[in-house]
C-alpha positions as protocol buffer text, in pm:
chain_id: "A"
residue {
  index: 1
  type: UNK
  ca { x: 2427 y: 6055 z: 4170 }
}
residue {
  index: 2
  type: UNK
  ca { x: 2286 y: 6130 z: 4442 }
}
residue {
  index: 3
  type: UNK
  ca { x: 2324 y: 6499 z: 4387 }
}
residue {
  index: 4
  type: UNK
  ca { x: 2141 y: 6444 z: 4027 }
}
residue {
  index: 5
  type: UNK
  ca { x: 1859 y: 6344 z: 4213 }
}
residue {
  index: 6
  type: UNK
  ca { x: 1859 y: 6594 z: 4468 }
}
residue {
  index: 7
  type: UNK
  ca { x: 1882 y: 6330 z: 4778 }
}
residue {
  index: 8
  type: UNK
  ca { x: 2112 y: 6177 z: 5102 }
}
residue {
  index: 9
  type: UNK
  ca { x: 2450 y: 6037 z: 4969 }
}
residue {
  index: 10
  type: UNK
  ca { x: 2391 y: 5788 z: 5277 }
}
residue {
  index: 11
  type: UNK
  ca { x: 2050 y: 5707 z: 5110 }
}
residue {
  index: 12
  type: UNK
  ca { x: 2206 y: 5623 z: 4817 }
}
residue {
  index: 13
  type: UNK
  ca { x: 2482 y: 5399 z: 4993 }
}
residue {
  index: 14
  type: UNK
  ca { x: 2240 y: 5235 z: 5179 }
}
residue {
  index: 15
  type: UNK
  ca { x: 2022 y: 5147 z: 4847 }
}
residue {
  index: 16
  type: UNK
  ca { x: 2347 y: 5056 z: 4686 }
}
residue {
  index: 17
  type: UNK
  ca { x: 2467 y: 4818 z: 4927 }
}
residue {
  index: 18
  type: UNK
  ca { x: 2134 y: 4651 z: 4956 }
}
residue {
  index: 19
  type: UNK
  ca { x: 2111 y: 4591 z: 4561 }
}
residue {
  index: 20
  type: UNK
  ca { x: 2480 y: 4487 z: 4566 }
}
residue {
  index: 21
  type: UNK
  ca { x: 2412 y: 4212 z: 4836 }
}
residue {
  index: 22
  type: UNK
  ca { x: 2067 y: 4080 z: 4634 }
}
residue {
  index: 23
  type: UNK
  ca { x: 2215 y: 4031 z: 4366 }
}
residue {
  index: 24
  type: UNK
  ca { x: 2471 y: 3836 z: 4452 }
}
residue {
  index: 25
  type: UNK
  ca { x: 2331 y: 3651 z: 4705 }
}
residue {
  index: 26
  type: UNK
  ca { x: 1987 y: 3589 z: 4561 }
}
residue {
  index: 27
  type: UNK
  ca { x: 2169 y: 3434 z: 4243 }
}
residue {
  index: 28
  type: UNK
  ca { x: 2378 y: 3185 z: 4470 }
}
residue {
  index: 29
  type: UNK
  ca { x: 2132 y: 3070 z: 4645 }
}
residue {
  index: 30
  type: UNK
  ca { x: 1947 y: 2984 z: 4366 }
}
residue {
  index: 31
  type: UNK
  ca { x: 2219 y: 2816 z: 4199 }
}
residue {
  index: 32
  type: UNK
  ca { x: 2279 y: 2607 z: 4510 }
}
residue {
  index: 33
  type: UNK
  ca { x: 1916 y: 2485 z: 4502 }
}
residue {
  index: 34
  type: UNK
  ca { x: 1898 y: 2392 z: 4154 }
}
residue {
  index: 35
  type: UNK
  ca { x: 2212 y: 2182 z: 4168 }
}
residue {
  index: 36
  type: UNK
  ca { x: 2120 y: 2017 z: 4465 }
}
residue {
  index: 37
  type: UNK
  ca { x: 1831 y: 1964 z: 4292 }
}
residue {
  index: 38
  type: UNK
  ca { x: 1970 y: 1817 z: 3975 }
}
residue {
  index: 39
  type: UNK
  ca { x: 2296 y: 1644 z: 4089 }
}
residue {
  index: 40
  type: UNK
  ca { x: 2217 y: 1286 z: 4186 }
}
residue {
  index: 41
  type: UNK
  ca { x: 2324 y: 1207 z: 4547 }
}
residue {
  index: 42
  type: UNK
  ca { x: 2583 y: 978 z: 4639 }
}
residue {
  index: 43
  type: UNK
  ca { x: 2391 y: 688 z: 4822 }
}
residue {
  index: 44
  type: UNK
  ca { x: 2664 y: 448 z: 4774 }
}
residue {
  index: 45
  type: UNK
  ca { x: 2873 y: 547 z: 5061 }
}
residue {
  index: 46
  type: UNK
  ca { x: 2869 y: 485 z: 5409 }
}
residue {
  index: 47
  type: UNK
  ca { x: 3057 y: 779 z: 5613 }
}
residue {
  index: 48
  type: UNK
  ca { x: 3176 y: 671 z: 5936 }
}
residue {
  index: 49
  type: UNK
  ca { x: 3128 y: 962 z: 6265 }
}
């Protein structure tokens, strides 16, 4: 690809890896928020330290 485009392989990686990681960890994150969001929290219990 990156010799289609006429640029640095390590350009490429670089843009690569940093898509790669954004999309799976923007997507988690968000997933995290919204449950903890949604689920109802357990109140109920007292946890002992």
């Amino acid at each position: 690809m990156a010799d289609y485009w006429n640029l640095d392989p390590t350009i490429v990686r670089i843009v690569f890896a940093v898509i790669a990681l954004t999309t799976t960890v923007i997507p988690c994150v968000i997933i995290y928020l919204v449950l903890d969001w949604v689920m109802p929290k357990d109140t109920e219990k007292e946890y002992e330290i």
